[in-house]
C-alpha positions as CSV (number, residue, x, y, z in Angstrom):
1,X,10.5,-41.8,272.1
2,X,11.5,-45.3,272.3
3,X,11.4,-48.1,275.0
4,X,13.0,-51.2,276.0
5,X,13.2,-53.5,278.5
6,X,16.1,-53.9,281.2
7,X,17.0,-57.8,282.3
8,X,14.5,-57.3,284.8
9,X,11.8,-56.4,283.1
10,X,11.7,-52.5,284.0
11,X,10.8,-50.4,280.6
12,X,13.7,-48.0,280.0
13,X,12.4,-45.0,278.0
14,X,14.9,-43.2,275.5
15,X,14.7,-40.1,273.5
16,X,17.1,-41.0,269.9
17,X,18.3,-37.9,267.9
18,X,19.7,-38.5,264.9
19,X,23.4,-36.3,264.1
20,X,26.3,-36.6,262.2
21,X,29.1,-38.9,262.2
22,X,30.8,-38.7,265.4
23,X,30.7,-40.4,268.2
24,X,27.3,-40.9,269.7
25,X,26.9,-39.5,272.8
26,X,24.5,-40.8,275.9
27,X,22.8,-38.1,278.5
28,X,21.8,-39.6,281.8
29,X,19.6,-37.1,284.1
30,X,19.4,-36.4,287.5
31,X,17.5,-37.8,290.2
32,X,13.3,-36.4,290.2
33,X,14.3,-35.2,286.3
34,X,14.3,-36.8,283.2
35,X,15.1,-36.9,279.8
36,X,13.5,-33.2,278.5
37,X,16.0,-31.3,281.3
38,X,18.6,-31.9,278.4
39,X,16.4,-30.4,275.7
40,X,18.9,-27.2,276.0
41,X,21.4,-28.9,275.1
42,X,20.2,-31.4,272.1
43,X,20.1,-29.1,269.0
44,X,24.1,-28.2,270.2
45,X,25.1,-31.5,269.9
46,X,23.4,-33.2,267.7
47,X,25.3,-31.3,264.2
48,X,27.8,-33.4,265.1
49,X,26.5,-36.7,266.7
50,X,23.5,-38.8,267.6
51,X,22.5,-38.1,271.0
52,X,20.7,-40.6,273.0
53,X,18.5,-39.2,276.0
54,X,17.7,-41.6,278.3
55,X,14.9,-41.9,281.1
56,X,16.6,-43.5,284.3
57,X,13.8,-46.3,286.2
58,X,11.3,-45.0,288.0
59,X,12.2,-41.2,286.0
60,X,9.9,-39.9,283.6
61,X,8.8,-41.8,281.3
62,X,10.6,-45.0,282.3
63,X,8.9,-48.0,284.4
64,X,9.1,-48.3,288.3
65,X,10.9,-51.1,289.5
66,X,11.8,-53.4,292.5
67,X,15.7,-51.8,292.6
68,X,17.1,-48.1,292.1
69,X,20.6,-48.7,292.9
70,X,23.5,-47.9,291.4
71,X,24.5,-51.5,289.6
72,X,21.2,-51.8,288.8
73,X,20.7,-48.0,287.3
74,X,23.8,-48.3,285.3
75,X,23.1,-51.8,284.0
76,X,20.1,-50.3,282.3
77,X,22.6,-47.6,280.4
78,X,24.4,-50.5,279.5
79,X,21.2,-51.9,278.1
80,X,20.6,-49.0,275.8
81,X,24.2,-49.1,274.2
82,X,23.7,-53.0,274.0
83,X,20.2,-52.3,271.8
84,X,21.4,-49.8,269.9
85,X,24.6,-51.3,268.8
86,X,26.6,-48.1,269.9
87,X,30.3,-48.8,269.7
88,X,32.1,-46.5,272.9
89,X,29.7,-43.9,273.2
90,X,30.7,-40.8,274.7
91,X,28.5,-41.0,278.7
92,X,27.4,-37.3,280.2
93,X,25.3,-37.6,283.5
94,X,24.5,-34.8,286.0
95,X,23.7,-35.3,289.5
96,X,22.5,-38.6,290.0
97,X,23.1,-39.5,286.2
98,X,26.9,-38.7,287.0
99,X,27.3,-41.2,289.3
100,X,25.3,-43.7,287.2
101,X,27.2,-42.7,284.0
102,X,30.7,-43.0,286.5
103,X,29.2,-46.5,287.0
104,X,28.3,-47.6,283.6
105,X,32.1,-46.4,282.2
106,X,33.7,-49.2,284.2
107,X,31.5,-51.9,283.2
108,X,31.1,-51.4,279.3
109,X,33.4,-49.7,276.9
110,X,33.0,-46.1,276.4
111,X,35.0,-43.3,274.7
112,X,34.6,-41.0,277.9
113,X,32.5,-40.3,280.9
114,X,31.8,-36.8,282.4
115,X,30.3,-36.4,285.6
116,X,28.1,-33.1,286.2
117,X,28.4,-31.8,289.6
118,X,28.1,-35.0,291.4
119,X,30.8,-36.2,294.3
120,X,31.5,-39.9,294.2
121,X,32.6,-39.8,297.3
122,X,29.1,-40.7,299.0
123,X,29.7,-41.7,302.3
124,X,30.0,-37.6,302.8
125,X,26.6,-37.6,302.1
126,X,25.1,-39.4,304.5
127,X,25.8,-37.0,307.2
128,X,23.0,-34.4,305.1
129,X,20.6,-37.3,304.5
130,X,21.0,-38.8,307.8
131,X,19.5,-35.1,308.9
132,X,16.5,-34.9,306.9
133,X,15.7,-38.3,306.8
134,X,12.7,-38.0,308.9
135,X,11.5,-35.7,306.4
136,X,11.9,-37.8,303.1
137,X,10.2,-40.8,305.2
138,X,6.7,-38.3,305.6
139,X,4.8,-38.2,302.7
140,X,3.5,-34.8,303.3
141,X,7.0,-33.1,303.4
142,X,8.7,-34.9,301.3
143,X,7.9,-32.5,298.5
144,X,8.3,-29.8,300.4
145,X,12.2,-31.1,301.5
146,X,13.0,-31.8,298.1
147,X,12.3,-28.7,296.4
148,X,13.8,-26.8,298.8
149,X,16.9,-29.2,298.2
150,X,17.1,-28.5,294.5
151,X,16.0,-24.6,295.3
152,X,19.0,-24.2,297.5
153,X,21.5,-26.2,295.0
154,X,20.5,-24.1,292.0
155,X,22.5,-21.2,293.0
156,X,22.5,-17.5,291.8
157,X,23.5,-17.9,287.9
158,X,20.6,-20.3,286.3
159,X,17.6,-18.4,285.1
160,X,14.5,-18.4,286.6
161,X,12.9,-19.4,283.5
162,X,15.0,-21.7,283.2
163,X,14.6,-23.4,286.7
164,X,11.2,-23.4,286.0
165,X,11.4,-25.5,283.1
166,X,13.4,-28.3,285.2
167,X,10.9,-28.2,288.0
168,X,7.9,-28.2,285.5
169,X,9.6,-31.8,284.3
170,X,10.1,-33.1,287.8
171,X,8.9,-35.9,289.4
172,X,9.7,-36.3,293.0
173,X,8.3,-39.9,293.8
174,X,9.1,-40.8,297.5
175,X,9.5,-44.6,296.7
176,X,12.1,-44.0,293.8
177,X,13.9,-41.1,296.0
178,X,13.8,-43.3,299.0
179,X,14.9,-46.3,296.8
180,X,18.0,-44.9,295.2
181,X,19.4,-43.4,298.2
182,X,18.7,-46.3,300.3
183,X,22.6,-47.3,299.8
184,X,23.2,-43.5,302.2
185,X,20.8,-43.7,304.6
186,X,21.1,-47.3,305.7
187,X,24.7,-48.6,305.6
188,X,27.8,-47.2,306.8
189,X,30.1,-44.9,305.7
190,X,32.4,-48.0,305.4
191,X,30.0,-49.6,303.3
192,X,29.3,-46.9,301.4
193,X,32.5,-46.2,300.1
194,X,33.5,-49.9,299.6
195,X,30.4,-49.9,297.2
196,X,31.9,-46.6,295.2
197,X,35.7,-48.2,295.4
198,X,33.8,-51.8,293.4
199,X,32.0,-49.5,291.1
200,X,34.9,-48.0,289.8
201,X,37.4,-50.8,289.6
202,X,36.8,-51.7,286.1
203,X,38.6,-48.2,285.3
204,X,41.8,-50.2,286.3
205,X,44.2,-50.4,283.8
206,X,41.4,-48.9,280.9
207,X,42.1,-46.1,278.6
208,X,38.8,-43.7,279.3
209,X,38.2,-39.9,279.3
210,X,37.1,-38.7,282.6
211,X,36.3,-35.3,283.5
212,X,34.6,-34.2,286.6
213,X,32.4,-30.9,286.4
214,X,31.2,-28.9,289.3
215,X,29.3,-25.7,289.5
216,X,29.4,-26.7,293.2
217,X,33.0,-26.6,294.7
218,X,33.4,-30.6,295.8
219,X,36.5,-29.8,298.2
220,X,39.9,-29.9,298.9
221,X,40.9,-33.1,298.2
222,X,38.5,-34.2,295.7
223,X,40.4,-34.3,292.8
224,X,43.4,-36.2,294.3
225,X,40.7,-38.7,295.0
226,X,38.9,-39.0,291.9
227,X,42.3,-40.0,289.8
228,X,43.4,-42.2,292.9
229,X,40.2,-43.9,291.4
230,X,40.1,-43.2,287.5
231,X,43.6,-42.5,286.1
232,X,44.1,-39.5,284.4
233,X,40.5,-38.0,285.7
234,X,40.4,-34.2,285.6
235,X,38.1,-32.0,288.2
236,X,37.4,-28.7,287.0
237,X,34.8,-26.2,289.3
238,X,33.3,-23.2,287.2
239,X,33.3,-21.3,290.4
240,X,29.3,-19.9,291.4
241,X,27.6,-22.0,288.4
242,X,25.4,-23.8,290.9
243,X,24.0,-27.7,290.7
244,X,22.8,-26.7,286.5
245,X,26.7,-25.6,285.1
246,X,25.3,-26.7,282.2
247,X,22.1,-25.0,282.0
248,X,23.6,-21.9,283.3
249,X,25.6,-21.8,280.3
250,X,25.2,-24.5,277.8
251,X,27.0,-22.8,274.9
252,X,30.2,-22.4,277.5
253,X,29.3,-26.9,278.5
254,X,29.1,-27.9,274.7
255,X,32.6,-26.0,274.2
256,X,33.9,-28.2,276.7
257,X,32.0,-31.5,276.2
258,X,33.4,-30.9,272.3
259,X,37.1,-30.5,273.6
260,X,37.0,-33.4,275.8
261,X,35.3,-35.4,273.3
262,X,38.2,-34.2,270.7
């Protein structure tokens, strides 16, 4: 492990694996998770590449801070490629880390960006927070409301074992939930999408990779929307793979992280 500090002072916490010659690549995780939900997938990649594993603020073993949004979140992947010297890394996020990744790829040059089961379009969830919110505010259910989240999102396909292992690395902190879905549950849907349509505008007119993967069907429409966005961005939905496509079958996501990255 390895740590740095973001420009506001928040220690960013980094797993480094050394690999061959290609292009590095960067994992982001999802929100409550961390760096180890990857460990699946690092002795895959890393024959080829250095893979960088990083622990999001307020994840694992990252510092807490003041902010958890979205500029703030992918600023800190930007940190890490800044520090390390990496020259266009490859970005892979799932969940939460695909939106931050999505974030990060229009702000700092990158080789590609692929977004694991996570819809950009955010103002559609409001409407599921705005539900449950009174439940995320109280800290006994919080927990409770939060598992069952993840429970529910995990679908048929991922291994008991194997959902086990996630949970076991899990840290479901109310103030960091709270904090990076505070963007949801208090503006508009208005708002909320004019912050997604800023955070991608620096894909205007740049040369990236951009590949969309759902276990989780996003919806009609989705993929019309994401390229209205990203030029050239590709959805593809490995139909009942749940929220963990590639945990369900990681030999099946290196396959494709290798062709995307070739």
């Amino acid at each position: 492990m390895a740590t740095l500090h973001a420009s506001d002072g928040t220690t960013l916490a980094f797993d480094d694996h050394d690999g061959g010659d290609e292009t590095p690549a960067i994992l982001v995780h999802g929100i409550t998770e961390s760096a180890a939900t990857w460990d699946p997938l690092i002795d895959r990649l890393t024959p080829s590449r250095r893979v960088v594993a990083v622990d999001l603020r307020g994840h694992g073993r990252s510092g807490t801070a003041e902010r958890y949004d979205l500029e703030a979140m992918a600023g800190d992947v930007g940190t890490v490629i800044d520090h390390l010297g990496l020259e266009r890394p490859h970005l892979v996020g799932h969940s939460l880390g695909g939106a931050v990744v999505s974030a990060a790829g229009a702000a700092v040059p990158v080789t590609s960006v692929l977004n694991v089961d996570q819809s950009l379009q955010l103002d559609g969830f409001k409407a599921q927070l705005t539900e449950i919110e009174p439940h995320l505010r109280d800290p006994e259910a919080f927990p409770l409301v939060i598992g069952a989240m993840f429970e529910a999102m995990a679908g048929e396909q991922l291994s008991i074992e194997e959902m086990r292992r996630v949970n076991a690395n899990r840290q479901p902190s109310q103030q960091v939930v709270l904090g990076v879905w505070e963007l949801i549950l208090g503006e508009s849907v208005e708002d909320i999408a004019a912050v997604v349509d800023a955070a991608l505008a620096g894909y205007r007119g740049v040369e990236v990779e951009y590949l969309s993967l759902f276990g989780i069907d996003p919806g009609d429409g989705y993929a019309d929307w994401i390229a209205g966005h990203i030029d050239g961005a590709v959805t593809e939905v490995w139909p009942g793979h749940g929220h963990y496509p590639h945990l369900v079958d990681p030999d099946r996501f290196v396959a494709r992280l290798e062709a995307l990255w070739s």
